[in-house]
FILO-515516 format. One record per residue: chain; residue in one letter; y, z, x of N, C-alpha, C in turn. Coordinates in nm, 4 decimals. Layout:
{rec "A", "A", {Y, Z, X}, {Y, Z, X}, {Y, Z, X}}
...
END
This chain:
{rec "A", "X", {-0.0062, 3.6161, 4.6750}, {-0.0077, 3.5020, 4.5861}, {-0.0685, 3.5393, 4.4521}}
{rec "A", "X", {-0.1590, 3.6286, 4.4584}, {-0.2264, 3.6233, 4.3451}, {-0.1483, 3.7256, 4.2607}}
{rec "A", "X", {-0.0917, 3.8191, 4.2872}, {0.0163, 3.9589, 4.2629}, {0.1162, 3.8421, 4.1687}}
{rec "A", "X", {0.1363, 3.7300, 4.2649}, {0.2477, 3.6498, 4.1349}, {0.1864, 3.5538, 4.0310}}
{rec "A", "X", {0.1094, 3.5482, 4.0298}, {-0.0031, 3.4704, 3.9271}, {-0.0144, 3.5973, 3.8061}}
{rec "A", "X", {-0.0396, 3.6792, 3.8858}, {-0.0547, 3.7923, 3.7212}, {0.0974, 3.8063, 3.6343}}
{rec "A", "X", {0.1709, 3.8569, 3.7276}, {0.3047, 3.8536, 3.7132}, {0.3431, 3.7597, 3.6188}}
{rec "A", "X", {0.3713, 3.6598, 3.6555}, {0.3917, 3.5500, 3.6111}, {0.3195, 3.5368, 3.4619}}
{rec "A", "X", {0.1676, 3.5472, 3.4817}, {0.0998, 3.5495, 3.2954}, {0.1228, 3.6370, 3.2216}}
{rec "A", "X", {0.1870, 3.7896, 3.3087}, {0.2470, 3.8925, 3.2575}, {0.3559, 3.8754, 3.1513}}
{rec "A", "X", {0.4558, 3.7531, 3.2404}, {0.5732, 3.7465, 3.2055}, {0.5679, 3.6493, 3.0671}}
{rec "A", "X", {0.4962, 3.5489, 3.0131}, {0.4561, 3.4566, 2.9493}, {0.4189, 3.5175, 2.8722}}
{rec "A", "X", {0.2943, 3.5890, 2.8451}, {0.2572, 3.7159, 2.7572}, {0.3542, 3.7916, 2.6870}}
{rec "A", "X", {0.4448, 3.8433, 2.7686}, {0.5224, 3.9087, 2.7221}, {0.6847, 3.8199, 2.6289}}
{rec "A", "X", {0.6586, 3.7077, 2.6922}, {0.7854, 3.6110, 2.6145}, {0.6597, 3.5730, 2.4781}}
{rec "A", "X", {0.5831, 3.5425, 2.4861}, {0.4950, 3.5024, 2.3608}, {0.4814, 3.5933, 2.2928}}
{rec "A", "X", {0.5235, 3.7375, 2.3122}, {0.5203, 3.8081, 2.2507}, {0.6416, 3.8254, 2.1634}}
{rec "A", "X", {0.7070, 3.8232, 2.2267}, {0.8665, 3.8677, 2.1758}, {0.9054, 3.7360, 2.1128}}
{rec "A", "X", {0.8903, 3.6247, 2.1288}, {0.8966, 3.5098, 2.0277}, {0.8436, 3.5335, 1.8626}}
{rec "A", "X", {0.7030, 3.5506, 1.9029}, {0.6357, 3.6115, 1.7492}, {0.7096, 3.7334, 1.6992}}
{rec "A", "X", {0.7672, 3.8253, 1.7538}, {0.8045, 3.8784, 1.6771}, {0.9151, 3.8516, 1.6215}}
{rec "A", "X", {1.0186, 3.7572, 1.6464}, {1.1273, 3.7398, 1.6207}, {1.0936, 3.5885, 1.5331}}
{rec "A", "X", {1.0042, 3.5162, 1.4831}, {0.9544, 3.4671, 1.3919}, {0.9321, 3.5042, 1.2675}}
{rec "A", "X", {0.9892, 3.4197, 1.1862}, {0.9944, 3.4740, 1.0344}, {0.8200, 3.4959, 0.9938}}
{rec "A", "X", {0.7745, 3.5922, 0.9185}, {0.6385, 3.5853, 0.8858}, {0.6502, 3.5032, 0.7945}}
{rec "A", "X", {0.5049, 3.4583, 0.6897}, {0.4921, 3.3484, 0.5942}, {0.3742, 3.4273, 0.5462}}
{rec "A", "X", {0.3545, 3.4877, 0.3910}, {0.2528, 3.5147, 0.3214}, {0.1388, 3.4376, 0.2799}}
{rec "A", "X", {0.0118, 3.4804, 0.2291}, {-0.0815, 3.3938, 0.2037}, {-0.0217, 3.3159, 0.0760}}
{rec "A", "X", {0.0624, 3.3627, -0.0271}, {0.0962, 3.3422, -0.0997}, {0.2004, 3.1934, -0.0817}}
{rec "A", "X", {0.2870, 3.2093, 0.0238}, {0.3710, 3.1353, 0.0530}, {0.3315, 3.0512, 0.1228}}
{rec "A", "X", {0.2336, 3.0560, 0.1672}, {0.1467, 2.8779, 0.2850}, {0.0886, 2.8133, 0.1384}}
{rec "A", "X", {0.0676, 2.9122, 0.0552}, {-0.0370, 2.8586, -0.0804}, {0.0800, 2.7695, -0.1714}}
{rec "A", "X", {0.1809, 2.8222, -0.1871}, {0.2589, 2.7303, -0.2457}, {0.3374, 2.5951, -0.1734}}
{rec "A", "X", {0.3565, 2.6232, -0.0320}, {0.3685, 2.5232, 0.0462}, {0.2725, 2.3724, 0.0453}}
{rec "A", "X", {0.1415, 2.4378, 0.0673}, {0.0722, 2.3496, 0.0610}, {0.0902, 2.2757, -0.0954}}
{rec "A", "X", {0.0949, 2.3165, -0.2169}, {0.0639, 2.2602, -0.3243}, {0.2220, 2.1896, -0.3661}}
{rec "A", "X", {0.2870, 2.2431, -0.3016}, {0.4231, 2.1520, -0.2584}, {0.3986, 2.0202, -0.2345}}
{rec "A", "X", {0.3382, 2.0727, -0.1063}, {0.3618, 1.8786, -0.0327}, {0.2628, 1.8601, -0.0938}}
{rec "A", "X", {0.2981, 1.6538, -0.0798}, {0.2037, 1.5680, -0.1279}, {0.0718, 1.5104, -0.0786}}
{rec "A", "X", {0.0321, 1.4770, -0.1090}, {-0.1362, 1.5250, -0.0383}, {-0.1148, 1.3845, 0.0265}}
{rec "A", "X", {-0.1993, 1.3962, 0.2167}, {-0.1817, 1.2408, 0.2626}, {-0.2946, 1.1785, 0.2036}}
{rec "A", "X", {-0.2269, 1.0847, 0.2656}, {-0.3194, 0.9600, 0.2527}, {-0.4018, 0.9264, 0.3222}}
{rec "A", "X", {-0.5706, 0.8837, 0.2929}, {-0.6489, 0.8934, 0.3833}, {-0.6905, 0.7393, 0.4242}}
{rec "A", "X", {-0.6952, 0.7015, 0.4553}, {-0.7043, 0.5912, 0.6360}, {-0.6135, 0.4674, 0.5050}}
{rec "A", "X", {-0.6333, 0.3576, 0.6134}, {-0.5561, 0.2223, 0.6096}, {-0.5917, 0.1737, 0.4515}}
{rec "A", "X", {-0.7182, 0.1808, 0.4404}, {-0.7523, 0.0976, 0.2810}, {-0.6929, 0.1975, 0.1662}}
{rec "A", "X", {-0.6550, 0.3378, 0.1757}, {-0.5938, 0.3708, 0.1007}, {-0.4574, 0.3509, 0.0697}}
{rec "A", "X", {-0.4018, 0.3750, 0.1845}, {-0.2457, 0.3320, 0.2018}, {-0.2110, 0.1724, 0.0867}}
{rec "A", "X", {-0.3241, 0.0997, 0.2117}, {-0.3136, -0.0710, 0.1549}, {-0.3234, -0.0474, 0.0175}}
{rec "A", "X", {-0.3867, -0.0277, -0.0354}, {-0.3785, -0.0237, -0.2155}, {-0.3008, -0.0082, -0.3004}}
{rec "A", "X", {-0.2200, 0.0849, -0.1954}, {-0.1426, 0.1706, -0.2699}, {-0.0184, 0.0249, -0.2744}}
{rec "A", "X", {0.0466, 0.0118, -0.1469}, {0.1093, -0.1066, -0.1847}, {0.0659, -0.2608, -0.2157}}
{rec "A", "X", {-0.0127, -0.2746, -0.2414}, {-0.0597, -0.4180, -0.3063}, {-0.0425, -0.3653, -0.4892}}
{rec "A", "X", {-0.1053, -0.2202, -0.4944}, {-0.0185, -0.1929, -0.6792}, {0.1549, -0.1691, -0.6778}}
{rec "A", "X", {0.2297, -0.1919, -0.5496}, {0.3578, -0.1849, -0.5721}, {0.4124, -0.3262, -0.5802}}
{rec "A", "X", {0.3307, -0.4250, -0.5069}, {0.4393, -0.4969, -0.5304}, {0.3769, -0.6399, -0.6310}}
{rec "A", "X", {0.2183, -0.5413, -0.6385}, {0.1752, -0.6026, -0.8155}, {0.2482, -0.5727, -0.9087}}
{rec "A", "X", {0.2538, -0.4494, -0.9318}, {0.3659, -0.3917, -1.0381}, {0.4340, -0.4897, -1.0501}}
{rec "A", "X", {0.5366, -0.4738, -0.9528}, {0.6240, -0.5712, -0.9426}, {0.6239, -0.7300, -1.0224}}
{rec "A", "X", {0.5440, -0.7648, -0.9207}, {0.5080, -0.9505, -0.9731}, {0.5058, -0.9375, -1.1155}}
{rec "A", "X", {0.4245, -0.8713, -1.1967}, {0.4057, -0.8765, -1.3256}, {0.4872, -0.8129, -1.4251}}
{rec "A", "X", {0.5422, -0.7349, -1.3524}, {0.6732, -0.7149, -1.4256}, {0.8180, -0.7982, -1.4574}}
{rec "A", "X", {0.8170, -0.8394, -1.3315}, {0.9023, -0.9691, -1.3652}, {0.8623, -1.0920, -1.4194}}
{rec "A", "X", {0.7210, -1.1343, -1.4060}, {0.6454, -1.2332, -1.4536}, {0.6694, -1.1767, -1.6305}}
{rec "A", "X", {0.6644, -1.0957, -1.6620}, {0.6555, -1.0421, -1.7898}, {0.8354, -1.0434, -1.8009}}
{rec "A", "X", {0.9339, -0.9733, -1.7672}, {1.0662, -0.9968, -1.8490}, {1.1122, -1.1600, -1.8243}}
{rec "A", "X", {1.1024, -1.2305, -1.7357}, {1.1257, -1.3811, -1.7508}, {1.0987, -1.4431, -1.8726}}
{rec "A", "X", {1.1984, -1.5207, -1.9168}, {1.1777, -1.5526, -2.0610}, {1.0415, -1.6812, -2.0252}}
{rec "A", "X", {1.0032, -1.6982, -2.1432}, {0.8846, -1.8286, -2.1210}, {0.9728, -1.9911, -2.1369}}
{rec "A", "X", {1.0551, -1.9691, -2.1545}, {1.1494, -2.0935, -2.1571}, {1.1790, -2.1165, -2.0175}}
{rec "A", "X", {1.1668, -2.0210, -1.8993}, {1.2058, -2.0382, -1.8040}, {1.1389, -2.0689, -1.6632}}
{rec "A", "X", {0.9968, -2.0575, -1.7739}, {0.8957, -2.1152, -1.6546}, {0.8606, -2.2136, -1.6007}}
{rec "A", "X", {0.9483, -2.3082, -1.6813}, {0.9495, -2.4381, -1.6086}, {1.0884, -2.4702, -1.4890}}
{rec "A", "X", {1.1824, -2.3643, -1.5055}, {1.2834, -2.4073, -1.4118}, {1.2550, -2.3991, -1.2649}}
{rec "A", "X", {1.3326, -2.4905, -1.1942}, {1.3037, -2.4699, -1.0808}, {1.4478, -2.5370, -0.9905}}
{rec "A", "X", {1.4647, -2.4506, -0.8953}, {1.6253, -2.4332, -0.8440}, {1.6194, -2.6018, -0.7807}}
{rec "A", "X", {1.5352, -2.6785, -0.7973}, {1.5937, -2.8042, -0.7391}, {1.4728, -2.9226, -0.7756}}
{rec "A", "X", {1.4487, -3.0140, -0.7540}, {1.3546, -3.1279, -0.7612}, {1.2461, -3.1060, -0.6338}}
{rec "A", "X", {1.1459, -3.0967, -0.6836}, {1.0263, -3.1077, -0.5734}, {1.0010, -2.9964, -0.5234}}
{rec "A", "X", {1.0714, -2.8498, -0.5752}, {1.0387, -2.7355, -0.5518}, {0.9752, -2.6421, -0.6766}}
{rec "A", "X", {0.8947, -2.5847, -0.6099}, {0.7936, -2.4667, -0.7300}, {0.8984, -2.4340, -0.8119}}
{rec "A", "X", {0.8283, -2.4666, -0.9475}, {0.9095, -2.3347, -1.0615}, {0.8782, -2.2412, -1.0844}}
{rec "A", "X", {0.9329, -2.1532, -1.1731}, {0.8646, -2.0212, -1.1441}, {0.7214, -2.0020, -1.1980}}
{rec "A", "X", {0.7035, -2.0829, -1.3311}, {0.5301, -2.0647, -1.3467}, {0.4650, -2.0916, -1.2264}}
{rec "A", "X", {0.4973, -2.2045, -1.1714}, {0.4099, -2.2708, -1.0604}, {0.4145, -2.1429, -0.9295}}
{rec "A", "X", {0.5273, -2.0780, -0.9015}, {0.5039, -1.9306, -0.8533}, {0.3958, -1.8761, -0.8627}}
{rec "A", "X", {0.4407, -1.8107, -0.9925}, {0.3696, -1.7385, -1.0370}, {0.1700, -1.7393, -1.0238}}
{rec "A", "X", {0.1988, -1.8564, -1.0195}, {0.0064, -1.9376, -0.9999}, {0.0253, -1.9829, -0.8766}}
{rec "A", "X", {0.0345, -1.9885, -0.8120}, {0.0425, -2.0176, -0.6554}, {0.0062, -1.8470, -0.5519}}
{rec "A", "X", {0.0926, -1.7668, -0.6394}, {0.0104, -1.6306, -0.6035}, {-0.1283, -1.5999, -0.6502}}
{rec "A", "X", {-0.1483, -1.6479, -0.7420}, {-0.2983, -1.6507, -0.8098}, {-0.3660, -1.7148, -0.7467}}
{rec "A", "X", {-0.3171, -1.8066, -0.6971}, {-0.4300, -1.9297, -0.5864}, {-0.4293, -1.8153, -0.4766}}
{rec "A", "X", {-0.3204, -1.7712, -0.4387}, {-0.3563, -1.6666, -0.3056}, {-0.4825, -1.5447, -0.3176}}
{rec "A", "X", {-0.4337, -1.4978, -0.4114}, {-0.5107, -1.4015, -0.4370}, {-0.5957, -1.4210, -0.4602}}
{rec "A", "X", {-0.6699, -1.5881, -0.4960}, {-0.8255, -1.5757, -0.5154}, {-0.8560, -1.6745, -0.3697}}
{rec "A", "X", {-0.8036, -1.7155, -0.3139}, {-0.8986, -1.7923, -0.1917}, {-0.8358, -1.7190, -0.0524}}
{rec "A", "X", {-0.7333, -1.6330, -0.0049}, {-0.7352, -1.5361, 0.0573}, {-0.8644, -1.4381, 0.0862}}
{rec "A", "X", {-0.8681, -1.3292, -0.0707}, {-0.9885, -1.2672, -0.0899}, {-1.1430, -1.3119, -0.0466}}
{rec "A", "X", {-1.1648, -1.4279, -0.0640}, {-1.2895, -1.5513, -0.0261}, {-1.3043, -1.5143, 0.1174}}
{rec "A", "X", {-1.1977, -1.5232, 0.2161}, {-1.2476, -1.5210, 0.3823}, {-1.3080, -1.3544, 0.3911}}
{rec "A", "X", {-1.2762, -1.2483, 0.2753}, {-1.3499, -1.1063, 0.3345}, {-1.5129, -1.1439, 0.2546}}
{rec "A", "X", {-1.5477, -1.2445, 0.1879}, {-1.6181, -1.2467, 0.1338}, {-1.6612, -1.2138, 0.0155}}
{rec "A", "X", {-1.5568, -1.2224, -0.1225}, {-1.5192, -1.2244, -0.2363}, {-1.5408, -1.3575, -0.2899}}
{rec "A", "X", {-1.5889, -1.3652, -0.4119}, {-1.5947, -1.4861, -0.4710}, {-1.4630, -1.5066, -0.5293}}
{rec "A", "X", {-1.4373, -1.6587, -0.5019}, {-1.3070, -1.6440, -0.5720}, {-1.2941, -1.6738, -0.7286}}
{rec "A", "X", {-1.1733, -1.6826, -0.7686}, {-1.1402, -1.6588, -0.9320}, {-1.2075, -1.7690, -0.9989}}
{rec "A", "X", {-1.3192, -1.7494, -1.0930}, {-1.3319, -1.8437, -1.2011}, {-1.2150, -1.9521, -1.2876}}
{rec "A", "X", {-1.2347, -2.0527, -1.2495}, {-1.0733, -2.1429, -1.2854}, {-0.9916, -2.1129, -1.2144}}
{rec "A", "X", {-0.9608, -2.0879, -1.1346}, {-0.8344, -2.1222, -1.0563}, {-0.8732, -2.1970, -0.9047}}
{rec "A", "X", {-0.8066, -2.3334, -0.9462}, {-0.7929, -2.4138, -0.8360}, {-0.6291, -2.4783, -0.7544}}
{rec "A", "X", {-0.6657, -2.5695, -0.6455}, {-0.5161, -2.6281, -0.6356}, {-0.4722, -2.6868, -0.7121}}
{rec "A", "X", {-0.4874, -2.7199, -0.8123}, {-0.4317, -2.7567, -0.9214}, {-0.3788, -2.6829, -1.0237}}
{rec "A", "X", {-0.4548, -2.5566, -1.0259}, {-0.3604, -2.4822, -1.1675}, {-0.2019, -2.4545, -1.1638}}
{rec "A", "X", {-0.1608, -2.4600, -1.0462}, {-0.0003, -2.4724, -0.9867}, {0.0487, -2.5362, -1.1387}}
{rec "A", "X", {-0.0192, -2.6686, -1.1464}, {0.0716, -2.7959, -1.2608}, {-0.0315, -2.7894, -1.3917}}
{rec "A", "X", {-0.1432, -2.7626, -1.3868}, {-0.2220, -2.7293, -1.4972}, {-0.1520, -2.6002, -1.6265}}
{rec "A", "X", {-0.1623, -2.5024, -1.5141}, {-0.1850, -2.3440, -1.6568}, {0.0185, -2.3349, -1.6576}}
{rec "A", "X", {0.0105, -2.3433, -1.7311}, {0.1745, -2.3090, -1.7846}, {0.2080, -2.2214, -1.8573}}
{rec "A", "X", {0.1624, -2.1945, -1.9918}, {0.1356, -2.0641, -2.0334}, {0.2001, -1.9654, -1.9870}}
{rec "A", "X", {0.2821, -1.8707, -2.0782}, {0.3386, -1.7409, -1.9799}, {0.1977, -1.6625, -1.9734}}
{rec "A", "X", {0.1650, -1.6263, -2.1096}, {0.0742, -1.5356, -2.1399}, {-0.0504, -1.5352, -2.0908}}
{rec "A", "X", {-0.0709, -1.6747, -2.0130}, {-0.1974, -1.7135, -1.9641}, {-0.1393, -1.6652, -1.8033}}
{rec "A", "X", {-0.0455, -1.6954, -1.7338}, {-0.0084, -1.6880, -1.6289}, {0.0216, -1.5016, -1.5867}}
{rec "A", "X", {0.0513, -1.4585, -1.6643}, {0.0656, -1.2964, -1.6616}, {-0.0517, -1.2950, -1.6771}}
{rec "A", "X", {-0.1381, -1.3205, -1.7324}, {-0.2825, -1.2669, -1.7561}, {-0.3216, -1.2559, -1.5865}}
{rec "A", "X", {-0.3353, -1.4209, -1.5786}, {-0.4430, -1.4708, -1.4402}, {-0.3853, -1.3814, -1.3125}}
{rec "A", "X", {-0.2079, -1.3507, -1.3009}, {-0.1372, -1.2566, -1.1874}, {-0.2420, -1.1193, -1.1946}}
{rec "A", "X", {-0.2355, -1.0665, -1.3321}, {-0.3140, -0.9177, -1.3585}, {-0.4816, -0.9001, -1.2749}}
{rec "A", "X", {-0.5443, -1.0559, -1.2717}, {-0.6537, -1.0397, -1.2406}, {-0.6788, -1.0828, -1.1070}}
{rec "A", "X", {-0.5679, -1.1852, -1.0707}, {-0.5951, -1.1793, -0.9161}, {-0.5133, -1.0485, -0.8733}}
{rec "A", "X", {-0.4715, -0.9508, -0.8734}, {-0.4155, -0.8633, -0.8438}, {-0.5410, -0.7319, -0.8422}}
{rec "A", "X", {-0.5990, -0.7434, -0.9082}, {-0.7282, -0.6613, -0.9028}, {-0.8442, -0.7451, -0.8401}}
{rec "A", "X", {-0.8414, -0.8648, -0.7940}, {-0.9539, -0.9404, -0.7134}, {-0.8748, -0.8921, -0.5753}}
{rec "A", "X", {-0.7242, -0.8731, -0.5409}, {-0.7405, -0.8336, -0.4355}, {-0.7636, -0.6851, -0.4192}}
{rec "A", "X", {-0.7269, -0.6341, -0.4979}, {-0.7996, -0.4777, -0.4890}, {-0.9592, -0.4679, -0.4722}}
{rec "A", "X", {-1.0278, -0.5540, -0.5457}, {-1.1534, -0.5180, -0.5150}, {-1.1873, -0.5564, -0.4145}}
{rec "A", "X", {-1.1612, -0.6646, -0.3562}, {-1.1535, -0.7277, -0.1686}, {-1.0848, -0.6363, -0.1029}}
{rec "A", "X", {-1.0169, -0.5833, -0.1113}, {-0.9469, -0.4816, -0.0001}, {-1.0671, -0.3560, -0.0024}}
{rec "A", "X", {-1.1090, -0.3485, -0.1142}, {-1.1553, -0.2005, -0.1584}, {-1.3520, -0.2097, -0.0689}}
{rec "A", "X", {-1.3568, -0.3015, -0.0641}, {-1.4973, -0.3441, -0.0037}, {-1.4992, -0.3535, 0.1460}}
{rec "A", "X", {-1.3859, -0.3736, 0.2400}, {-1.3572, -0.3565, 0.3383}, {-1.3928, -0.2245, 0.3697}}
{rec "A", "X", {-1.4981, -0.2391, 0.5061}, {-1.5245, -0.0800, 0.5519}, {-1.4172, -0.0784, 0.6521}}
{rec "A", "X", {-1.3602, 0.0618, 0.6939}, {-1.2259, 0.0651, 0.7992}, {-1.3103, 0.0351, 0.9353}}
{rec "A", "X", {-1.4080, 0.0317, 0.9630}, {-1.4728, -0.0255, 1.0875}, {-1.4673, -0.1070, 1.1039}}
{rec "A", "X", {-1.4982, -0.2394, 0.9927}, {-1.4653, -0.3806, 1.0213}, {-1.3341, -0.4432, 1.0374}}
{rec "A", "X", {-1.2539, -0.3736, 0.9958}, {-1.0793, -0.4181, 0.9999}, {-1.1047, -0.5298, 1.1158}}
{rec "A", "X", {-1.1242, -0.4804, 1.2493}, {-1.1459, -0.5721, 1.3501}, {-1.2323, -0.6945, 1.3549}}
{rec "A", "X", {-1.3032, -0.6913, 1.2939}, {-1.4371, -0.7943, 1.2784}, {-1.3495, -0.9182, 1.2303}}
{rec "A", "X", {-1.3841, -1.0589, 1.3091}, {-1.3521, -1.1896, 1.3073}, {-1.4148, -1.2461, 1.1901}}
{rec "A", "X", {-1.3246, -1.3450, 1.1488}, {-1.3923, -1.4052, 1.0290}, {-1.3218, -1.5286, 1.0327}}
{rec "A", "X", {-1.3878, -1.6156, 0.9919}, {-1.3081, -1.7621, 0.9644}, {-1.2148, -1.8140, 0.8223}}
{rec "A", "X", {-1.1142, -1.8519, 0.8891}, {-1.0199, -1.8559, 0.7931}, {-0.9875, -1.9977, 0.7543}}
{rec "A", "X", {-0.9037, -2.0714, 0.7488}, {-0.8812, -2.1825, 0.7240}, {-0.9242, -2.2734, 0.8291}}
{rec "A", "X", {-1.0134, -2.3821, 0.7865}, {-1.0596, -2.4601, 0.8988}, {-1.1875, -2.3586, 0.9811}}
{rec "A", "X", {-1.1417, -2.3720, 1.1390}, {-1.2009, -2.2916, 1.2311}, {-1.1029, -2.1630, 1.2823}}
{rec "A", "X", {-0.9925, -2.1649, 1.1759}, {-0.9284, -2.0121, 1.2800}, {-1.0046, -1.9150, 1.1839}}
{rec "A", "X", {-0.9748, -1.8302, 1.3029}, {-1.0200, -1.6620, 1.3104}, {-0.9320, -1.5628, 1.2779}}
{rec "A", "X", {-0.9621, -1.5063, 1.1540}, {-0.8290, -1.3737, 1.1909}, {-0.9688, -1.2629, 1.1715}}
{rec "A", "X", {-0.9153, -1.1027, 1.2262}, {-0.9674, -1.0110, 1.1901}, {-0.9811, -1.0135, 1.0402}}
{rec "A", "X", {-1.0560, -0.9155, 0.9812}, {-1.0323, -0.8756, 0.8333}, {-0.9005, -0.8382, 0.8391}}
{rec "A", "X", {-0.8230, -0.7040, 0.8971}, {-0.7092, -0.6715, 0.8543}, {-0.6003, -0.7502, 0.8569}}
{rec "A", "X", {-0.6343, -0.9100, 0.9526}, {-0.5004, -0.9908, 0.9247}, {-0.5620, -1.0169, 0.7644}}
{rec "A", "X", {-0.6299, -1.0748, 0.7727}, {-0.6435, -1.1365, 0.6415}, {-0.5621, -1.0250, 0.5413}}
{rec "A", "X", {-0.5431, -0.9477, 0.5178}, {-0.5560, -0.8052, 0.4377}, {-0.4095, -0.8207, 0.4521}}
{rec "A", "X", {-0.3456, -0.8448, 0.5940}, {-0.1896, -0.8602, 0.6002}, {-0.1444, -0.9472, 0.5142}}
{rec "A", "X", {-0.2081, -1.0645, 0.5344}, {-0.1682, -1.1980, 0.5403}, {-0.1914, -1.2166, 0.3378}}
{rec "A", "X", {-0.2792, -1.0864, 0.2895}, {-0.2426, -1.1339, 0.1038}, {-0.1323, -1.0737, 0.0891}}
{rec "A", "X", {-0.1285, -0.9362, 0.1195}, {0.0012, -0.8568, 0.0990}, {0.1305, -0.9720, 0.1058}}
{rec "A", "X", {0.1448, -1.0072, 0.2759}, {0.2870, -1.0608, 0.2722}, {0.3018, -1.2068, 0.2020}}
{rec "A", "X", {0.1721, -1.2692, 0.1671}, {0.1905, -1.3484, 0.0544}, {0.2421, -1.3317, -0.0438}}
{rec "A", "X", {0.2085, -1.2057, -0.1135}, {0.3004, -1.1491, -0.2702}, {0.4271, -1.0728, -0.1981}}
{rec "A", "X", {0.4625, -1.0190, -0.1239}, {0.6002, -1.0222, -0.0785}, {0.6906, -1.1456, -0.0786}}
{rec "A", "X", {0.6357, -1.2160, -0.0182}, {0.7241, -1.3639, -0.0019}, {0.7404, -1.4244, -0.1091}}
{rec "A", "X", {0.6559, -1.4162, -0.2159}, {0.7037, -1.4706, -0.3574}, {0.7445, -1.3545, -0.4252}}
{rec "A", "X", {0.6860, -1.2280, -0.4505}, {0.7787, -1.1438, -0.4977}, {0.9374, -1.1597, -0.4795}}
{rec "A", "X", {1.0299, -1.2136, -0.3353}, {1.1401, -1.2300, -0.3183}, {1.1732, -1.3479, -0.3567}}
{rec "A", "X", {1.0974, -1.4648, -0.3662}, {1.1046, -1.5742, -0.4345}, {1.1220, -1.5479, -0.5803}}
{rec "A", "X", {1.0626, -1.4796, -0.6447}, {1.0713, -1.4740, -0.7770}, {1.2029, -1.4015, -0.8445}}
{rec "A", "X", {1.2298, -1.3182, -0.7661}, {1.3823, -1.2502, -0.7788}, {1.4904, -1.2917, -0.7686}}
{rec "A", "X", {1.4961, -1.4434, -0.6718}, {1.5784, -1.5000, -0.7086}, {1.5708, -1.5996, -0.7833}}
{rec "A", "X", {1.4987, -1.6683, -0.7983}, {1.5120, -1.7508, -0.9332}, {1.4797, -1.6221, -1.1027}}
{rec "A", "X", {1.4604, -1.5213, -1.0762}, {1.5371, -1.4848, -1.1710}, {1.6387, -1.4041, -1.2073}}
{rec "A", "X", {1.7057, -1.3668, -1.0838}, {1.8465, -1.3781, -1.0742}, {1.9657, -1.4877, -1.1511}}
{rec "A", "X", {1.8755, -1.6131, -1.0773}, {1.9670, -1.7533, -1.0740}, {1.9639, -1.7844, -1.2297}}
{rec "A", "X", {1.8329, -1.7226, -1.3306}, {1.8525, -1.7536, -1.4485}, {1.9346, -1.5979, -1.5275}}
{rec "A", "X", {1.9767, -1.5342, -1.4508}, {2.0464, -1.4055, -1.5599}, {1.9396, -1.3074, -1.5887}}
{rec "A", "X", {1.8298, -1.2884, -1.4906}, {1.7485, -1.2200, -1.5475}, {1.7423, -1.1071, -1.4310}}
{rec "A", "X", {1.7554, -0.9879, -1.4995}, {1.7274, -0.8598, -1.3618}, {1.6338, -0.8109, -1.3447}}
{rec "A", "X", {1.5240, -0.7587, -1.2125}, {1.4315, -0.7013, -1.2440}, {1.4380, -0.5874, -1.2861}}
{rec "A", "X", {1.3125, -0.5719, -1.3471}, {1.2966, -0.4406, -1.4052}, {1.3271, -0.3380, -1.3456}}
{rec "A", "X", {1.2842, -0.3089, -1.2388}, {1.3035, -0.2128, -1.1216}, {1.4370, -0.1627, -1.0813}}
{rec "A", "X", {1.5130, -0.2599, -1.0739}, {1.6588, -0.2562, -1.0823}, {1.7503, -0.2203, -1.1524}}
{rec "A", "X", {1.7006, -0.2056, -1.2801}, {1.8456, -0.1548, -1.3849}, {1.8920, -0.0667, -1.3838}}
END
């Protein structure tokens, strides 16, 4: 038994051998340019997250910015958001979202600025800064607490990282909101041309 145990690691040895040699070599030179090739990862969840909350900020404010200001009052029907009111309705997100990780929220902005701030220039402004209130709320999150309970509306509970979900797919859902009403007015996003 044991005669085939050697044998056997003999035989393995000897295929691990003959594999490597029939393997292309790779210079120090050539792992060195490999590496500076690829793109460097990304290190844990709050980096990633950042990274897309500035994509689909970009975004918001980019289209918030080519929309004409004549058009911030339209709205595809009666009793539905126009696009200013959008546009500040993400701003309400982004500042009382941020609040449950324990962020103060935005100076002036309440449920009301929806019908209050109209303004393009005021409304691109306030997007720019709740867009960096959620960066700095995301950015204060230690990756240990992701899990940690917190109270959210009323008495529910989400972890931090729902919460963290739950701003993101807020500016998703109007990001696609906003594309089509400015579609519906002739307007393309930027991103798109």
């Amino acid at each position: 038994m044991r005669a085939r145990i050697v044998s056997l690691g003999i035989l393995f040895v000897g295929l691990a051998a003959s594999l490597a040699a029939q393997a292309p070599t790779t210079t120090s030179t050539q792992v060195t340019t490999m590496r500076a090739a690829a793109p460097a990862p990304a290190s844990g969840f709050r980096s990633e997250y950042l990274a897309e909350v500035d994509d689909v900020g970009k975004k918001i404010v980019d289209l918030a910015e080519k929309m004409p200001a004549d058009k911030y009052s339209w709205r595809p029907a009666p009793g539905v958001r126009s696009v200013g009111e959008v546009y500040v309705h993400v701003v309400a997100g982004n500042s009382t979202l941020p609040s449950f990780l324990g962020a103060a929220r935005m100076e002036g902005v309440t449920r009301e600025s929806e019908k209050t701030v109209t303004d393009k220039a005021k409304i691109v402004e306030l997007l720019r800064k709740s867009i960096d209130n959620v960066k700095a709320a995301a950015g204060n999150v230690a990756e240990r607490d992701l899990d940690k309970k917190v109270k959210t509306f009323g008495d529910r509970e989400m972890t931090e990282r729902q919460v963290l979900f739950r701003i993101l797919n807020h500016m998703h859902e109007h990001l696609g909101q906003s594309i089509a009403y400015a579609r519906s007015n002739g307007v393309t996003p930027p991103w798109s041309e």
